[in-house]
SERO-514755 format. One record per residue (C-alpha): x, y, z; residue number from 1; chain; residue in one letter. Coordinates in Angstrom, 2 decimals. Each point is the difference from the previous one (the first is absolute). Layout:
% residues N
         u         v         w   zami   lumvex   papa
         X         Y         Z    NUM        A      a
...
***
This chain:
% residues 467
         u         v         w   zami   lumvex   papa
     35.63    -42.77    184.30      1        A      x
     -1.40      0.72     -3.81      2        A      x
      3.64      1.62     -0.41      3        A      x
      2.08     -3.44      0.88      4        A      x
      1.56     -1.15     -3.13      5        A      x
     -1.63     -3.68      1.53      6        A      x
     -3.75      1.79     -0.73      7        A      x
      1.11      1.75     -3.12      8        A      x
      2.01     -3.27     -1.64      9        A      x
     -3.25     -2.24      1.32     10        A      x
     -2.62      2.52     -0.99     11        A      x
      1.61      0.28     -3.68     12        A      x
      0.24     -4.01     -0.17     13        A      x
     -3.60     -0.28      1.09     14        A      x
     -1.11      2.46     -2.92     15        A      x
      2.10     -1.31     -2.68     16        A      x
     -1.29     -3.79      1.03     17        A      x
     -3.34      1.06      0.52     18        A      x
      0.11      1.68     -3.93     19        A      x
      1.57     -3.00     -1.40     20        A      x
     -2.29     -2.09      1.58     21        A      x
     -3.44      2.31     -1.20     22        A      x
      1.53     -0.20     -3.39     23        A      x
      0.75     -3.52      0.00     24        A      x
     -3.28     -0.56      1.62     25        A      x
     -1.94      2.29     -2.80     26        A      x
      1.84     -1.33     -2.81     27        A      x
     -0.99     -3.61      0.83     28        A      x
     -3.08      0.50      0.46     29        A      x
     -0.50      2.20     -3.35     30        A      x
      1.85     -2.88     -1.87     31        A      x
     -3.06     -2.69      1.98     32        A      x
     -2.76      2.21     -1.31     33        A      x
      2.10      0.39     -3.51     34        A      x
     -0.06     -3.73      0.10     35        A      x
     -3.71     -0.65      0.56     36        A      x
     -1.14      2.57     -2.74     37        A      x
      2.04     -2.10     -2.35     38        A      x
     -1.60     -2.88      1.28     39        A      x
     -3.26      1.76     -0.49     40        A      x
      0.98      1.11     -3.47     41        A      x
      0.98     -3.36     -0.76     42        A      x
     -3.63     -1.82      1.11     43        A      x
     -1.88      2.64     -2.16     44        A      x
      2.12     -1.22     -3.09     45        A      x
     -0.94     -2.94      0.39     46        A      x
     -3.94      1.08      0.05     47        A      x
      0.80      1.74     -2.87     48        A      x
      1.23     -3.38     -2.06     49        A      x
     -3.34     -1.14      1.17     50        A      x
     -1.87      2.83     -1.44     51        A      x
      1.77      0.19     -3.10     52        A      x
     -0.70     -4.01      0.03     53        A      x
     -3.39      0.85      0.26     54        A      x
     -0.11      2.41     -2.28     55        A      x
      1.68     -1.98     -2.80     56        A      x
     -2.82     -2.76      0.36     57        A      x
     -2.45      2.66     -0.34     58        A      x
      1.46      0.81     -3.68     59        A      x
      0.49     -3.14     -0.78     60        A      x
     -4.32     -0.59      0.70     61        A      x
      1.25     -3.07      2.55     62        A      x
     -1.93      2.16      2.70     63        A      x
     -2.76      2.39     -0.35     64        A      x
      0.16      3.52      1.51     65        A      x
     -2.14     -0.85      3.14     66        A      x
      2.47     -2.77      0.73     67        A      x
      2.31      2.63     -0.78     68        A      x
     -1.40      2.38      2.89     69        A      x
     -0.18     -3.15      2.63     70        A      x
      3.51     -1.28     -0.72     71        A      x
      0.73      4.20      0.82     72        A      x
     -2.04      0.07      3.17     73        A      x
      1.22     -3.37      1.03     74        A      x
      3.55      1.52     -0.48     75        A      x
     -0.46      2.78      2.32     76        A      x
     -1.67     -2.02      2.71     77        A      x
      2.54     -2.34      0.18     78        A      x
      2.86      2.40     -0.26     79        A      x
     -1.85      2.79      1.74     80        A      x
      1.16      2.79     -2.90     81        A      x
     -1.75      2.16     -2.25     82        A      x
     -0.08     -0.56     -3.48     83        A      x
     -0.90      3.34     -2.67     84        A      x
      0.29     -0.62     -3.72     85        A      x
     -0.46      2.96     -1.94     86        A      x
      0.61     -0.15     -3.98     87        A      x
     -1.96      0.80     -3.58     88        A      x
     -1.60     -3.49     -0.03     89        A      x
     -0.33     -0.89      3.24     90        A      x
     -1.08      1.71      3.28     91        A      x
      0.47     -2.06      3.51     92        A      x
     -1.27      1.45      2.97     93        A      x
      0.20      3.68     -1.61     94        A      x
     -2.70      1.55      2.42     95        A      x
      3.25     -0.65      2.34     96        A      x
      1.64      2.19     -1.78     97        A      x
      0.73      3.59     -0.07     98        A      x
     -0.06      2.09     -3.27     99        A      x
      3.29     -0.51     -1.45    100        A      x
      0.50      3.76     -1.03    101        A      x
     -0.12      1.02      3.50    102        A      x
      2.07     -2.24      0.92    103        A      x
      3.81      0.32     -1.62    104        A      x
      1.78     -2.91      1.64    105        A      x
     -2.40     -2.21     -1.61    106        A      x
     -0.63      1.51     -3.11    107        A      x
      4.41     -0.43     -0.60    108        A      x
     -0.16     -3.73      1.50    109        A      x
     -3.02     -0.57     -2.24    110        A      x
      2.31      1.05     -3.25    111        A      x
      3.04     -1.40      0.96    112        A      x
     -2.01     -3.52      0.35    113        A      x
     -1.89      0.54     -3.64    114        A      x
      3.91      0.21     -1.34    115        A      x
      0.35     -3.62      1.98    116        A      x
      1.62      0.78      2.99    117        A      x
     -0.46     -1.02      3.48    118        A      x
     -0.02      2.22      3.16    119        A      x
      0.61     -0.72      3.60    120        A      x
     -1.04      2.50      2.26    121        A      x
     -0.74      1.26      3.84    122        A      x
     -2.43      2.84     -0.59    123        A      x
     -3.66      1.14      0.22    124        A      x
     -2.40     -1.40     -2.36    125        A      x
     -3.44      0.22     -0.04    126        A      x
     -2.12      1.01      2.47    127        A      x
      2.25     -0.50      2.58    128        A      x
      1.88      3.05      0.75    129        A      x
      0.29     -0.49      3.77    130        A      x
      2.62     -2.55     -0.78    131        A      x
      2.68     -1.30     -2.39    132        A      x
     -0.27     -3.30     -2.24    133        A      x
      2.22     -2.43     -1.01    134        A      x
     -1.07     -0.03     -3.86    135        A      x
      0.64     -2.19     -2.76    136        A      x
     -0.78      1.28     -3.83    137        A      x
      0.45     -2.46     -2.69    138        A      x
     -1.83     -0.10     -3.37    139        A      x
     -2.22     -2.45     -1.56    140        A      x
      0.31     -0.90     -3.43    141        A      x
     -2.30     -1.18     -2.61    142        A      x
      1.08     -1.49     -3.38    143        A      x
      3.55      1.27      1.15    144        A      x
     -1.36      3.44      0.50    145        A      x
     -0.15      2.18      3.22    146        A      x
     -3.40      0.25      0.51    147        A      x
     -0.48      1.21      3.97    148        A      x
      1.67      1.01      2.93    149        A      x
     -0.04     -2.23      3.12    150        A      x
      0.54      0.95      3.50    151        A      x
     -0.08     -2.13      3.09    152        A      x
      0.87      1.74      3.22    153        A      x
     -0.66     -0.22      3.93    154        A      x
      0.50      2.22      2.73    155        A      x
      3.33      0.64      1.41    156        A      x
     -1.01     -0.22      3.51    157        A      x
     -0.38     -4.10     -0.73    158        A      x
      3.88     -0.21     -0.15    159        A      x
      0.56      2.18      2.54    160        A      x
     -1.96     -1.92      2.39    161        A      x
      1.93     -3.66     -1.33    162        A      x
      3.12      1.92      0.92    163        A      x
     -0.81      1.90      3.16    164        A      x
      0.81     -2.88      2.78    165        A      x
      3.28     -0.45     -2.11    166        A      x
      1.02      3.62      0.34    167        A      x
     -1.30      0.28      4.25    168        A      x
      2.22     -3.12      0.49    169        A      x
      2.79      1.85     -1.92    170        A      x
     -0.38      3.24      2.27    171        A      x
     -0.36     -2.28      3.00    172        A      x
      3.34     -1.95     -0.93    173        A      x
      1.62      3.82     -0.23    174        A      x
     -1.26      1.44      3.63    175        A      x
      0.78     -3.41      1.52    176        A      x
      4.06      0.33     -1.73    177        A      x
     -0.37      3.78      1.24    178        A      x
      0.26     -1.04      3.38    179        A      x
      3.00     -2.08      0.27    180        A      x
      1.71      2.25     -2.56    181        A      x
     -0.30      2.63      1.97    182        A      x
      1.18     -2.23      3.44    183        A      x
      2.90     -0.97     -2.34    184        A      x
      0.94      3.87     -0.75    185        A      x
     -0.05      0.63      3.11    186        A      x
      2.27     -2.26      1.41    187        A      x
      2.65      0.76     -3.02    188        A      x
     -0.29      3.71      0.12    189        A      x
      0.76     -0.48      3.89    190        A      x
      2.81     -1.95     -0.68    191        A      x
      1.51      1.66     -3.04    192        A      x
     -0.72      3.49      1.86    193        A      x
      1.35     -1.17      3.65    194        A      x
      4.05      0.30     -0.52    195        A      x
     -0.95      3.59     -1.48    196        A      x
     -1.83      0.47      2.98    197        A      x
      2.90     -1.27      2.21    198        A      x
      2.48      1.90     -2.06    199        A      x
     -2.27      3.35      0.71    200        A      x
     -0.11     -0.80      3.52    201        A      x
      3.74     -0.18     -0.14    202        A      x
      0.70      3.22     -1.93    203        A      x
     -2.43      1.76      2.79    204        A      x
      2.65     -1.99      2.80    205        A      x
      3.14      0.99     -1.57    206        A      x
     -1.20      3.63     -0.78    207        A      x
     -1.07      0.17      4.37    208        A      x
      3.75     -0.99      0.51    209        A      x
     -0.69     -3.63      0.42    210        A      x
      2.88     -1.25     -2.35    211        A      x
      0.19     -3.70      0.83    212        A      x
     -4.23     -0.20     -1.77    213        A      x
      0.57     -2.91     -2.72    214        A      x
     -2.91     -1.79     -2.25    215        A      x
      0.19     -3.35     -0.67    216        A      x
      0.64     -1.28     -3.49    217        A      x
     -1.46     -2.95     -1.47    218        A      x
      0.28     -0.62     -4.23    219        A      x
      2.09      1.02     -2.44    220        A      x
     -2.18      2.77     -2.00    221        A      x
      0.09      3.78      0.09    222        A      x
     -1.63      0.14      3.15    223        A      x
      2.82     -2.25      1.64    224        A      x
      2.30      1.51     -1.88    225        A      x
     -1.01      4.17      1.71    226        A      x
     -0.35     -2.27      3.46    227        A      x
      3.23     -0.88     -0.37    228        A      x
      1.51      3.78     -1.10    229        A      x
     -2.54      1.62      2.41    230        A      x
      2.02     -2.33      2.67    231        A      x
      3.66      1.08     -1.10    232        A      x
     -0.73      3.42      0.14    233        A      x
     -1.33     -0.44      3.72    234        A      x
      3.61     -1.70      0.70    235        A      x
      1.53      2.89     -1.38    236        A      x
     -1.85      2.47      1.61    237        A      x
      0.39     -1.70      3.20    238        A      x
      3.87     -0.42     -0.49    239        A      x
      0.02      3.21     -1.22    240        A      x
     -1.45      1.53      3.20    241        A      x
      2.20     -2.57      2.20    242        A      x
      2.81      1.37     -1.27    243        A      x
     -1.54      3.66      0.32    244        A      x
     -0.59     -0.71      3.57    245        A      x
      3.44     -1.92      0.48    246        A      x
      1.36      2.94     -1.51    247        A      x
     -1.07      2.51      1.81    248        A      x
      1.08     -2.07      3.76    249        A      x
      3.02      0.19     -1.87    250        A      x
      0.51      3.12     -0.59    251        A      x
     -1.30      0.73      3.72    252        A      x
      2.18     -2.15      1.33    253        A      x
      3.37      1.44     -2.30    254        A      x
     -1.07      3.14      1.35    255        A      x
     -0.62     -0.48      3.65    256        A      x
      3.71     -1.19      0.45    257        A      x
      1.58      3.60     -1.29    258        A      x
     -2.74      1.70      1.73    259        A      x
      0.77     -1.35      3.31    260        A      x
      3.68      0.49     -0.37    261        A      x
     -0.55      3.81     -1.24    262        A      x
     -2.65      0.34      3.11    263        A      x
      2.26     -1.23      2.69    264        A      x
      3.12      2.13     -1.14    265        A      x
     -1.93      2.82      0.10    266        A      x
     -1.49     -1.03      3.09    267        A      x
      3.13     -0.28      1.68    268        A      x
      1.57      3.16     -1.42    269        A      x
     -2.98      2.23      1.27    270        A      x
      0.40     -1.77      3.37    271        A      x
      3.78      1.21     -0.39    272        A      x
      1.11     -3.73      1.26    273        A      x
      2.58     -0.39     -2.57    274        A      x
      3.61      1.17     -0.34    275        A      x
      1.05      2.07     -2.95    276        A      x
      1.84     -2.93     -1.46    277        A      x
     -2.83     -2.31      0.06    278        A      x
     -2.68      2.74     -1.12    279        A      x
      1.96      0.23     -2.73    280        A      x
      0.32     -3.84     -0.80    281        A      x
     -3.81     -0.08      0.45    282        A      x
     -0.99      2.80     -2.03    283        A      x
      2.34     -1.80     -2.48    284        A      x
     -2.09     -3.12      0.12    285        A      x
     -3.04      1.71      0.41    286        A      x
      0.87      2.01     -3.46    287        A      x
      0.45     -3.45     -1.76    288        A      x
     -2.77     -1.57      1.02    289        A      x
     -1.87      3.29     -1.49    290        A      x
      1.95     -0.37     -3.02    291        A      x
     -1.61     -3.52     -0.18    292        A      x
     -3.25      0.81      0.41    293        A      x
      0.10      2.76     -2.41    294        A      x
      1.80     -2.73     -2.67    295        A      x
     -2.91     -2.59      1.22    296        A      x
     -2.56      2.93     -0.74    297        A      x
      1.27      1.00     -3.57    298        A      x
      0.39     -4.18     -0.87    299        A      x
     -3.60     -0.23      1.23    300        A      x
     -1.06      2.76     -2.27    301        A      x
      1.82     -1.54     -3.28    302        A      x
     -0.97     -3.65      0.27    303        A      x
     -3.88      1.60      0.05    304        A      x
      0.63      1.49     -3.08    305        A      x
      2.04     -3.37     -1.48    306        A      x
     -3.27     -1.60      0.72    307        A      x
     -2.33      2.65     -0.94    308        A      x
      2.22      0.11     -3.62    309        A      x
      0.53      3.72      0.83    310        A      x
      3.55     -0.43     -0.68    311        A      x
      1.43      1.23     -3.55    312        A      x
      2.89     -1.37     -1.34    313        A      x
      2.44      1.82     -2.39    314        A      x
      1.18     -2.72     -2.43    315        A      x
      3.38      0.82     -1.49    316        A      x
      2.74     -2.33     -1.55    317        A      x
      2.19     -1.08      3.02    318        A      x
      3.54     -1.24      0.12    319        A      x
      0.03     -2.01      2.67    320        A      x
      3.70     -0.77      0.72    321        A      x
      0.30      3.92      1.04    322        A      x
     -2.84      0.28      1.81    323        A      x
      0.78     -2.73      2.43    324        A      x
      3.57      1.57     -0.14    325        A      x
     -1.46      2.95      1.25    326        A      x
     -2.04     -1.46      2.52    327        A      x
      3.04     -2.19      1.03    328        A      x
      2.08      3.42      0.65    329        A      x
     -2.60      1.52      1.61    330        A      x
     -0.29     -3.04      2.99    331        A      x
      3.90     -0.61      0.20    332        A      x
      0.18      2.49      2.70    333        A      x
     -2.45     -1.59      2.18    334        A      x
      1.17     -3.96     -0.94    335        A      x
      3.63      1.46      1.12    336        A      x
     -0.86      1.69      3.28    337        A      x
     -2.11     -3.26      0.91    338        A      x
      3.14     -2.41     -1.34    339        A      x
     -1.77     -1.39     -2.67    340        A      x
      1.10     -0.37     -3.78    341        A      x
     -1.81      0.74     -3.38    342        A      x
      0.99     -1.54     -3.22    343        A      x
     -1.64      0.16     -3.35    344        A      x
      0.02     -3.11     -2.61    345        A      x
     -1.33      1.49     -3.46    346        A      x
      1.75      0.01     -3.49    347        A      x
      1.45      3.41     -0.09    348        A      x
      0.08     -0.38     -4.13    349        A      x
     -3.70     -1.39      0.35    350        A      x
     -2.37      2.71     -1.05    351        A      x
     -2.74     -1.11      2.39    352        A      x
     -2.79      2.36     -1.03    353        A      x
     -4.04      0.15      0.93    354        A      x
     -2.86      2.00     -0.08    355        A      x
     -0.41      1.24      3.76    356        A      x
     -0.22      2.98      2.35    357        A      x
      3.30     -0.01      1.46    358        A      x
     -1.08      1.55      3.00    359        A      x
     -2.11     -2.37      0.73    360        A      x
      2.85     -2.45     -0.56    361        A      x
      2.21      1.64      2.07    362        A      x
     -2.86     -0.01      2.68    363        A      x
     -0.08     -4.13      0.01    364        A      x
      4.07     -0.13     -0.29    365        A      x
      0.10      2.25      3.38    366        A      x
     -2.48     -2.13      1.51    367        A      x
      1.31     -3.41     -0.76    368        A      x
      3.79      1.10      0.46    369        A      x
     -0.84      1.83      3.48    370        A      x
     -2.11     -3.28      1.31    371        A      x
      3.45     -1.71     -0.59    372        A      x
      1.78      2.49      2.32    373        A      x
     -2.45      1.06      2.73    374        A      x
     -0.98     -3.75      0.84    375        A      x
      3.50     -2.03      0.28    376        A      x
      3.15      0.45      1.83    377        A      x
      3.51      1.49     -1.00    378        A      x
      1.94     -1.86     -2.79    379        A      x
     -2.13     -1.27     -2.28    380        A      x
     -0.07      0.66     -3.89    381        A      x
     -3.07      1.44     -1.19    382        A      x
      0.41     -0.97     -4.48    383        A      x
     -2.06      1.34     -2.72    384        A      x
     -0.33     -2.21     -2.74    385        A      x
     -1.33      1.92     -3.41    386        A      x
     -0.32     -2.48     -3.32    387        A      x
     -2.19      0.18     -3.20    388        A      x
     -1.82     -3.26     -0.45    389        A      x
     -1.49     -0.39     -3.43    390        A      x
     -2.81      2.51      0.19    391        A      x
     -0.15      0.65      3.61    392        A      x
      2.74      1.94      2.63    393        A      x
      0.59     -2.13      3.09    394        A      x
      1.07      2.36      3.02    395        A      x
      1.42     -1.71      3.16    396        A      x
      0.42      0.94      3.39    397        A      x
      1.84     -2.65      2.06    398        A      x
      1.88      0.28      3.05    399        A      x
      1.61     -2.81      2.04    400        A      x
     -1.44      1.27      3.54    401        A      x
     -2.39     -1.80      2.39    402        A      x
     -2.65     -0.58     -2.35    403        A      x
     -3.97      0.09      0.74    404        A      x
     -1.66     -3.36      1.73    405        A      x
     -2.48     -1.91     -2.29    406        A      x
     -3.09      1.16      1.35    407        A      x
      0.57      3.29     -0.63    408        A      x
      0.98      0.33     -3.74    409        A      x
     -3.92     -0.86     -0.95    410        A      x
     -1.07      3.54      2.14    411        A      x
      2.95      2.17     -1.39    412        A      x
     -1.53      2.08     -2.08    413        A      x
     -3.33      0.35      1.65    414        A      x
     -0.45      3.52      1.95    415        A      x
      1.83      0.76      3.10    416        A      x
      1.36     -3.35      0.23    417        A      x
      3.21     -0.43      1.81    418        A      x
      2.05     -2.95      1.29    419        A      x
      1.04     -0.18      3.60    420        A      x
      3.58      0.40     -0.98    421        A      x
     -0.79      3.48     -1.20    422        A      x
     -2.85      1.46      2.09    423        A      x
      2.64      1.82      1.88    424        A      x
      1.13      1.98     -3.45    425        A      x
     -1.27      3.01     -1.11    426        A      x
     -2.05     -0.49     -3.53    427        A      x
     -3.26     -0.04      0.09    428        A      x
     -1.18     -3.06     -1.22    429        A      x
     -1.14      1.16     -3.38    430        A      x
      2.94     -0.09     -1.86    431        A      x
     -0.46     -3.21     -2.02    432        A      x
     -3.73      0.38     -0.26    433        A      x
      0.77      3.18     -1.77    434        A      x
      2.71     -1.72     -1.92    435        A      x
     -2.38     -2.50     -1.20    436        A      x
     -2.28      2.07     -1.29    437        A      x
      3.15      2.63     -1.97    438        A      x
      0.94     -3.54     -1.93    439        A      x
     -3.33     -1.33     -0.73    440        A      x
     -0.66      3.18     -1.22    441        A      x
      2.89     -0.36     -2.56    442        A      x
     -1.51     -3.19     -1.14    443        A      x
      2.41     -2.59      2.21    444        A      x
      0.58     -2.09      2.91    445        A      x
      2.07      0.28      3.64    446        A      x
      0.36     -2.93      2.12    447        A      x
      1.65     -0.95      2.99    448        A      x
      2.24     -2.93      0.63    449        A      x
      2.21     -0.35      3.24    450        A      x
      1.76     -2.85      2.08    451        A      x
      0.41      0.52      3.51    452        A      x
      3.41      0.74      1.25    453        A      x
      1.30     -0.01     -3.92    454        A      x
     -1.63      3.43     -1.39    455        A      x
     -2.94      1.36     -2.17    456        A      x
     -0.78      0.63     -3.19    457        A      x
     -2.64      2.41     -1.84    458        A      x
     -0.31     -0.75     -3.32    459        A      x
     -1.52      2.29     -2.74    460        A      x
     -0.80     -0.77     -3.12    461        A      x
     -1.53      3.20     -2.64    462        A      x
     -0.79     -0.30     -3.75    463        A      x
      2.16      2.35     -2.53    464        A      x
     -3.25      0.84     -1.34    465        A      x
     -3.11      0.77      2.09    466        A      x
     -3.38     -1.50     -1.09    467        A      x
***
């Protein structure tokens, strides 16, 4: 439980609160003592314009020197302070004090008064070592001359008691905010923590196989913003392992067809039910149904390595009017012995030039052109159209056949996929997909565009200079 990032974000929250709130707390009530010593300092001044008040009518002969020592004694009974004078012509109370060359602090306040200076201290004096003093030294003239220094001081345990209820109510006022705070930082660490929580949860689902786990997003901060990549990549893993599944029923199902066709000629010739003439049309059928499986097989093998970008290209300067020359000649047979035509519509002056592996080319040319023949009927024109378009080469394949229905030109370059008008042929159902992958390598585009009953195009389009 201590290892939760909830107890971890909390427990750090409650310690940097807590510290801010002991400092807070300590510096306030440092700043309420601060203020009472000053308050403190400030009554003993004004004793000490009383004394020097006094001392002045003493000079002046307007009170005599008993007076002198009641107006003192009244001063320190009213006030409750001490009072020490301690100079050449005058000695107050000096039993009360110590022998000034034992004791330093005194001896330096007592000459930095005879220069006519005034101290304010918190110290020892006296006899009172146990404790500190708030002190006041200030001298007393006569005749405009510094003739003794004055001290009036009083324990600093006075102030400290004025100020102690001040300072409990101040520590009270911080445990009782502790409390709530701590309520408070619980709730928000909860609810800041909880969608990396749920998103935990949901890496823990998706990693078990569950790939529909999603966490809710709420906001629009960082947080929201992982919730919100944290949920694509679930959708892509789960498409991703639809497909993988889809694919692999697929590929089950392309083989079971050729399988049971190979297993039933066999079948039959080992039961020696067939005449010579039809053994040999079934081993015929039987050896290209093998033939297909062997082409599904090594189609299988290359779009796994299109997708796993195991596939290296050799780039070369292309002209492309002779390779789809080339790749024209090379069909003609087949387009003749099925009654189909092939015509080419390029510039023949045009030098039509890219960047490409012309294998590769050739590869997508086959593909495209051989679609045209293997799915329509006698007597159509199968045309490739070859133009340079400002920076790009636009490659067509259109033929004036059947065409493909609507619904299926979305799905025809997905894996395996084949319309009902051709799940009779022979490809594999990987062609395109693999064709897809040859031009986007190249840095362009193939699309699909067909009419029922009026033909179908495929039309490429490839930059004269990759990116």
């Amino acid at each position: 439980m201590l290892n939760s990032i909830f107890m971890k974000w909390l427990t750090a929250s409650i310690a940097i609160t807590i510290s801010i709130l002991l400092i807070l707390t300590i510096s306030i009530s440092w700043l309420v003592q601060r203020d009472f010593y000053q308050q403190g300092l400030h009554r003993l001044n004004q004793q000490a314009e009383a004394v020097e008040q006094a001392y002045e009518q003493l000079q002046t002969g307007a009170i005599s020197q008993s007076a002198f020592q009641a107006e003192m004694k009244q001063i320190k009974k009213n006030a409750d302070v001490e009072i020490s004078i301690i100079g050449k012509r005058v000695n107050y109370l000096k039993k009360d004090v110590y022998e000034v060359a034992v004791r330093p602090n005194i001896k330096n306040w007592i000459s930095y008064i005879g220069k006519d200076n005034r101290i304010q201290k918190i110290a020892r004096f006296q006899n009172h070592d146990h404790e500190k003093m708030l002190i006041v030294g200030f001298p007393l003239k006569a005749k405009d001359q510094v003739v003794a220094a004055a001290f009036i001081y009083s324990p600093i345990t006075e102030v400290k008691h004025l100020a102690q209820p001040i300072r409990r109510s101040i520590w009270f006022v911080a445990l009782a905010v502790a409390g709530p705070l701590i309520i408070l930082l619980w709730i928000a660490t909860r609810r800041f923590v909880k969608p990396i929580q749920e998103m935990s949860k949901a890496a823990v689902s998706v990693s078990n196989g569950n790939f529909s786990s999603r966490v809710k997003v709420t906001g629009e901060d960082e947080i929201a913003r992982l919730g919100i990549s944290f949920n694509r990549m679930a959708e892509r893993i789960e498409h991703v392992e639809d497909q993988r599944k889809r694919f692999i029923m697929e590929i089950a199902h392309e083989l079971r067809t050729p399988l049971t066709s190979i297993r039933g000629t066999l079948q039959a010739v080992s039961e020696g039910i067939l005449s010579e003439d039809e053994q040999k049309e079934f081993i015929t059928i039987s050896l290209k149904e093998s033939l297909r499986m062997g082409n599904l097989i090594n189609h299988i093998g290359e779009l796994s390595a299109f997708e796993e970008h195991q596939i290296v290209f050799d780039y070369i300067d292309v002209n492309m009017v002779e390779l789809v020359e080339q790749t024209v000649l090379q069909l003609r047979p087949k387009a003749d012995a099925l009654g189909m035509k092939l015509q080419i519509n390029a510039d023949q002056d045009e030098n039509i030039t890219l960047s490409a592996d012309p294998a590769r080319i050739r590869q997508v040319l086959i593909n495209l052109i051989g679609n045209a023949l293997d799915h329509n009927k006698a007597g159509i024109t199968v045309v490739i159209h070859l133009c340079r378009n400002q920076h790009k080469i636009s490659l067509i394949v259109q033929d004036n056949g059947q065409g493909i229905a609507p619904e299926h030109l979305p799905h025809l370059f997905e894996r395996l996929y084949k319309a009902e008008s051709s799940r009779t042929s022979t490809g594999s159902g990987l062609g395109l997909t693999i064709c897809r992958h040859i031009i986007h390598a190249h840095g362009g585009t193939i699309q699909a565009i067909s009419d029922p009953g009026k033909g179908t195009v495929f039309k490429v389009l490839l930059p004269l200079v990759r990116t």
